[in-house]
N, C-alpha and C positions, 0 to 999 in steps of 0.2 A: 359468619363464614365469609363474607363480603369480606370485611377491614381483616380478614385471615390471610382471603388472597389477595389483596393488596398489598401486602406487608410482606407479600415473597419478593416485591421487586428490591427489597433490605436485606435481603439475604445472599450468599454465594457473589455470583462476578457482579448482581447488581447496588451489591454494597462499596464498590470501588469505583463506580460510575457519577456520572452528571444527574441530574437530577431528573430530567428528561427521561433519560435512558432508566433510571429507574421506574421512575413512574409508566413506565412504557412495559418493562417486566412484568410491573405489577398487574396494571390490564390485561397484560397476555396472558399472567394465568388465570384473571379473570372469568374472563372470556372463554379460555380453553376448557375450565372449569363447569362453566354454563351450558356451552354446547354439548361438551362428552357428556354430563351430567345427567343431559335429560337424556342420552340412550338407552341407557338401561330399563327406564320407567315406558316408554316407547317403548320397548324391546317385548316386555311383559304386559304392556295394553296387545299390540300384536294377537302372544299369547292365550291372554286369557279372555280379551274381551276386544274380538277382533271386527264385530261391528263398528266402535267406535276409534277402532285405530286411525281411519282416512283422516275424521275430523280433526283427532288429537295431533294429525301429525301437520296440517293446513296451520294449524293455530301455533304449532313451535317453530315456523316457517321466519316468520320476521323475527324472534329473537335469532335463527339461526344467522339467518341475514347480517345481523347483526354485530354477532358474534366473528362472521369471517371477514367484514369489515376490518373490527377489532385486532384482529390476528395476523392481517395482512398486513397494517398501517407498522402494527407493534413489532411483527417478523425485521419487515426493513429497514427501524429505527437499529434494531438489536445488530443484523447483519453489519449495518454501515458501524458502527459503534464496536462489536467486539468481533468482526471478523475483519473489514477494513478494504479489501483488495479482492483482485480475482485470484493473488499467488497461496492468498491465506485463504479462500475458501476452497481452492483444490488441493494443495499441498500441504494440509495439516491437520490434524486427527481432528481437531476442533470444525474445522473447515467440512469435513466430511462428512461429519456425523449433523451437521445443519444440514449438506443434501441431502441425507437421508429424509432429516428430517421432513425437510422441501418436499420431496417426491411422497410422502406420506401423507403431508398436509393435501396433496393435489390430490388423491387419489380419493380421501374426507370428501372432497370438491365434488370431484366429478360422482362420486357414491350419492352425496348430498342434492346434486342438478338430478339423477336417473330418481329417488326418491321423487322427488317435485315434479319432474314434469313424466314418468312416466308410472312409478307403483302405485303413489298413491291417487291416482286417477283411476289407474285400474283398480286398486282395490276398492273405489266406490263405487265402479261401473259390476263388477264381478260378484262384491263380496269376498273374493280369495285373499286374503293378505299373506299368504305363502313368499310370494315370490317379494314384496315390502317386509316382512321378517328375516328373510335370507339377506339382504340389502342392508338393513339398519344391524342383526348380527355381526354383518362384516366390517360397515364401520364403525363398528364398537370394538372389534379388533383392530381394525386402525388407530383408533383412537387410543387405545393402551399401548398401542407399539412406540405413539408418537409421545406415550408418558417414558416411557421406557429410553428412549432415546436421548430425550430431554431431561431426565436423569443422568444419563452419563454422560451429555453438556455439561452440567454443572458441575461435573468432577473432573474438567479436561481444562486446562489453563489458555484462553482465549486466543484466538488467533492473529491477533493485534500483537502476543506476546511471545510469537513462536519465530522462527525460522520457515519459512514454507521449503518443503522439495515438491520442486513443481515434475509432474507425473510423464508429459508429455516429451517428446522429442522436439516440436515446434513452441513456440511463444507467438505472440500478440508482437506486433511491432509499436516500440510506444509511441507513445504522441501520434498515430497514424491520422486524427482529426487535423493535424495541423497540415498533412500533407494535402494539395489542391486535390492533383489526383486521383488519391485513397479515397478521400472526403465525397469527389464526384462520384465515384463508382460505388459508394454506400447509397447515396442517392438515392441515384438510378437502380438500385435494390428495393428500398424500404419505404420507398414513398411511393410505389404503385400496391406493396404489400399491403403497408397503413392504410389505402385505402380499399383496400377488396374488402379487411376485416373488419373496417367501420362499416361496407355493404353489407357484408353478410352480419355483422350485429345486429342491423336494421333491420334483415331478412328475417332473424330470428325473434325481435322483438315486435315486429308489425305486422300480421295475418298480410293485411290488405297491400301489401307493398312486397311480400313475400318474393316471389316469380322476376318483377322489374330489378331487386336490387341483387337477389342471385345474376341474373343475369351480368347486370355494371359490374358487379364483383369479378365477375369469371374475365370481362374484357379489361379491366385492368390490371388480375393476373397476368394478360396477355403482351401488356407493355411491361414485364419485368426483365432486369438486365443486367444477369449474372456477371458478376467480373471477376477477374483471373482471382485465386486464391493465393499466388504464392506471394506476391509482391505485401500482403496481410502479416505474414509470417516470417518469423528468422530461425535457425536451428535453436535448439535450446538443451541445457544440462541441469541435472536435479537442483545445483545450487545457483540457476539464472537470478533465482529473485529474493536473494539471501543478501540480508546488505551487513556495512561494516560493525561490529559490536564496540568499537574503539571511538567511535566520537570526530576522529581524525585526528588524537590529542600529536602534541607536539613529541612528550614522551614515545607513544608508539610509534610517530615518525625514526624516532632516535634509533628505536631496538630495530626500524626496519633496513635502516640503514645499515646497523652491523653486520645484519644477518646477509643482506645484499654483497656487502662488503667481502664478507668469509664465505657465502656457496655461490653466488649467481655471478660476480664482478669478472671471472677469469673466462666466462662465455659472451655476455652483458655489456663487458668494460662497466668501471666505475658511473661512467656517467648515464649506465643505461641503453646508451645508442647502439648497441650488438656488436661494439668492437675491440671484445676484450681480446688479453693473448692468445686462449684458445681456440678464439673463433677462425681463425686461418685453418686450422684442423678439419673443421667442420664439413657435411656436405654441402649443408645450405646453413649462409650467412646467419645467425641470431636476429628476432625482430629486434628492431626499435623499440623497447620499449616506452620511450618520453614519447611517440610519433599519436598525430591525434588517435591514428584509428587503433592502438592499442589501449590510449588514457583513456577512451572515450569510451570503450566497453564496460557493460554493469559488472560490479563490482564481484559479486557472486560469480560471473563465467569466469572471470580473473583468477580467483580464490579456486575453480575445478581446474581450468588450466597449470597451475601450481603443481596442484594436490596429487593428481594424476599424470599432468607430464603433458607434454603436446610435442608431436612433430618428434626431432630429435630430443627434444628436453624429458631429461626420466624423471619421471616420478618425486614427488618431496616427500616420500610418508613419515622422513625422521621428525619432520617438522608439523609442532601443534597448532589447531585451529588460531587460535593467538596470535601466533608468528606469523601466519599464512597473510593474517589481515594488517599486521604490521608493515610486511613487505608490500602490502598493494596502497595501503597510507604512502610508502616511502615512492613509489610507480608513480603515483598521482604524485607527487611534491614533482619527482624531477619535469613531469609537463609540463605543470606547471614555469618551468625555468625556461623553458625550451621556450616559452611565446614570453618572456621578460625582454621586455628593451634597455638597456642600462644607459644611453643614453637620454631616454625622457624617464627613464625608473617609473613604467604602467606596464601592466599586463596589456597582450594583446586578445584576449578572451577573456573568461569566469576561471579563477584560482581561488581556492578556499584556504580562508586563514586559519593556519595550524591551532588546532583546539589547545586553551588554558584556563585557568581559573586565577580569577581575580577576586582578592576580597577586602571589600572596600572597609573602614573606619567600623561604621553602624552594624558592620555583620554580613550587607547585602552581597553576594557573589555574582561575578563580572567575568559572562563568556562573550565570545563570536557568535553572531547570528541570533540573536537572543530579540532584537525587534528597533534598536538605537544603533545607528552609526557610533566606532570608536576612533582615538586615538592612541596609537599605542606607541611606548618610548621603548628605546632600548639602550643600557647605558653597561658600559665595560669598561671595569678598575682592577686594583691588583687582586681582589677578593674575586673576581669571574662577573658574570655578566646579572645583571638587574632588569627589571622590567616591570612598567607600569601602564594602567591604562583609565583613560577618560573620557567618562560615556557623555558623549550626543558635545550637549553648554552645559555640563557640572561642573564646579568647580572644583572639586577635591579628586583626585589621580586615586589608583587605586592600585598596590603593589601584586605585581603576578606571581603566585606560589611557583614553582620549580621554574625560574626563567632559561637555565641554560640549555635546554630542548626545546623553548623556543626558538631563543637566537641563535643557533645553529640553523634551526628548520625557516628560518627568515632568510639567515646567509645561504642558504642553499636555493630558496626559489626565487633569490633574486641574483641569483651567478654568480657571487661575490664570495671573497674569504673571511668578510667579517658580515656581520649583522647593521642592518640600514640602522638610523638614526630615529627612524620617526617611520609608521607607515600608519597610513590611513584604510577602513575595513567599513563597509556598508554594513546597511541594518541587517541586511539576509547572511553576513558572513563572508561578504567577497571582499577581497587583496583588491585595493584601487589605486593606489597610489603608495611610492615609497621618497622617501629624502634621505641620500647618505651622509649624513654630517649634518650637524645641530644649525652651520652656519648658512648651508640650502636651502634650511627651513622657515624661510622666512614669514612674518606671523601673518602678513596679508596674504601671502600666495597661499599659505598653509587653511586660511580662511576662506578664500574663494574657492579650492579642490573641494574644501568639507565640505560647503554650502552647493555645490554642485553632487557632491554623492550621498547628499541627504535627499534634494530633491529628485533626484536616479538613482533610486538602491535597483541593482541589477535583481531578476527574478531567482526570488529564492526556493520554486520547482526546482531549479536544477543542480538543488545540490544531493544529486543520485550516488555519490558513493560514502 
């Protein structure tokens, strides 16, 4: 029965996992196995031979122990592994049904703690094990709800692999750790918290210290120091934390382009910047869309914005999810353009190089952001444009499948009507350098940029859309 329930972590989502995560399944239902296992057999000592229940249940006390060890260690392996985020545990059926789960497992908990420190002392003091059978009953009903649950886990495609629609009208502000600010005023929250409930742990595991550390506990309750809530928080729409399905390739840049082209360009202007013909019409001017603070919104509020309309802009509903994320690839490219210097050909921020595929001689395929600094050529004869790339010090180039949505999507974020000659891409995917003509490129300067954007690949956290 053992090597039975080990061998569930092979089964269902844990057979497309890490080894770890497997093996972490497998003890969970180990363990889940162990604990729920013995209630029933408790349930009917209770029952029929309810002298000896107090003892029987002191002695399944350290497997229990044991067991939520087990289930706790193995829960947060699983959570981080097939839910991933805070957007995928609230906004998606997968997500939901673990808090259920959560809130079941806790409730085993606290059923488990009242057992221990309060029935079955009574029922050795009393004799009654009435009130320690209604107790272990109930969490044998937990226990089966938590099988039940954890059933339809496994028939629900992970939350790693979903779309979240996050529930809320507010979000989490990201990266708030980085701000001083936020950072202090978590502080001054959670480190007088942290410490009342290391006192009162103490309070609770120490008879003789009981009284003194209640007390330090409640006065460093005293020094706690609520801070404002809102500056935490941004508004938020069901698709805030839905990100792009497109890769950012070069391709969906192209079709976003068209589509820009034929419905948004006559309010937009072609370049984006909100001053097409129509916009004169208008009440209020069209945003910018190249301008930071519209590139710089997650990708997902972009894609509701669209889809539903904002402000005066109506609604897109003719237009599919596909197209929605095309157009916001093609939003990012023009920002992209807008911080280009044409006279030193560098970005003046993080710009992502338009997704391709590359495949090299031996078979191996050759993207952006893949963990190697590239070089990538781009070359145009009467046959249309060509493109090759070469990772890190290979020697061999390697030709890009569909290049003419590249160098389009090249000529466009970097201002130009034709496509640069050479640009240079960090190991996380970032646009570093471009050279217009083969004869700019010269092979020492083109040596010193690489050897400098090897040694500073900019962070590849931020590539959020």
């Amino acid at each position: 029965m053992t090597i039975a329930a080990l061998l569930q972590g092979l089964l269902g989502h844990g057979a497309a996992t890490g080894f770890w995560t497997t093996a972490a399944l497998g003890l969970h239902v180990l363990a889940a196995g162990l604990w729920l296992g013995a209630l029933p057999p408790l349930l009917a000592v209770c029952w029929l031979l309810p002298a000896q229940a107090p003892l029987l249940a002191r002695r399944f006390t350290p497997l229990g122990l044991a067991c939520v060890a087990v289930l706790a260690a193995t829960s947060v392996l699983q959570l981080q592994e097939l839910v991933g985020t805070l957007p995928g545990l609230m906004g998606t059926a997968y997500g939901q049904l673990a808090i259920v789960k959560i809130a079941l497992f806790g409730g085993l908990l606290l059923l488990a703690a009242a057992n221990r420190f309060r029935f079955v002392p009574a029922a050795a003091t009393s004799g009654s094990t009435r009130a320690l059978t209604l107790s272990i009953a109930t969490e044998t009903g937990f226990g089966l709800a938590i099988v039940a649950v954890a059933a339809a886990l496994a028939n629900e495609p992970p939350a790693i692999h979903e779309q979240p629609t996050w529930p809320f009208a507010l979000r989490p502000v990201p990266a708030f750790w980085d701000d001083a600010y936020l950072r202090d005023g978590l502080f001054r929250l959670l480190t007088p918290v942290a410490i009342a409930l290391a006192l009162f742990s103490t309070a609770l595991s120490l008879r003789e210290l009981r009284w003194p550390a209640l007390l330090a506990g409640a006065i460093a309750l005293a020094f706690v120091q609520i801070p404002p809530w809102r500056p935490y928080v941004v508004a938020a729409v069901p698709t805030s934390f839905q990100l792009s399905p497109t890769g950012y390739a070069a391709r969906s840049i192209a079709t976003g382009r068209d589509l820009f082209q034929r419905d948004c360009a006559s309010c937009h202007g072609a370049d984006t910047r909100g001053r097409g013909p129509v916009a004169v019409t208008q009440s209020v001017w069209p945003p910018d869309l190249s301008a930071p603070l519209i590139a710089g919104r997650p990708g997902g509020e972009l894609f509701w914005s669209i889809r539903h309309g904002s402000g005066p802009m109506p609604p897109s509903a003719q237009l599919g999810d596909a197209a929605i994320w095309s157009l916001i690839d093609f939003i990012r490219l023009r920002a992209g353009a807008r911080i280009f210097s044409p006279p030193e050909m560098r970005w003046s921020g993080a710009v992502r190089m338009p997704g391709f595929v590359a495949r090299c001689a031996d078979g191996t395929l050759v993207t952006p952001g893949s963990g190697a600094p590239l070089r990538v050529w781009i070359e145009r004869d009467a046959r249309g444009a060509g493109a090759r790339v070469q990772v890190d010090a290979a020697a061999e180039s390697c030709p890009v499948e569909d290049p003419e949505p590249l160098a389009a999507a090249l000529a466009e974020v970097t201002a130009s009507t034709t496509a640069p000659a050479l640009v240079l891409v960090d190991a996380n995917g970032w646009l570093r350098r471009a050279f217009k003509a083969d004869d700019s490129a010269a092979l020492d300067m083109v040596a010193s940029e690489f050897a400098e954007i090897r040694r500073r690949p900019l962070d590849g956290a931020s590539l959020h859309h």
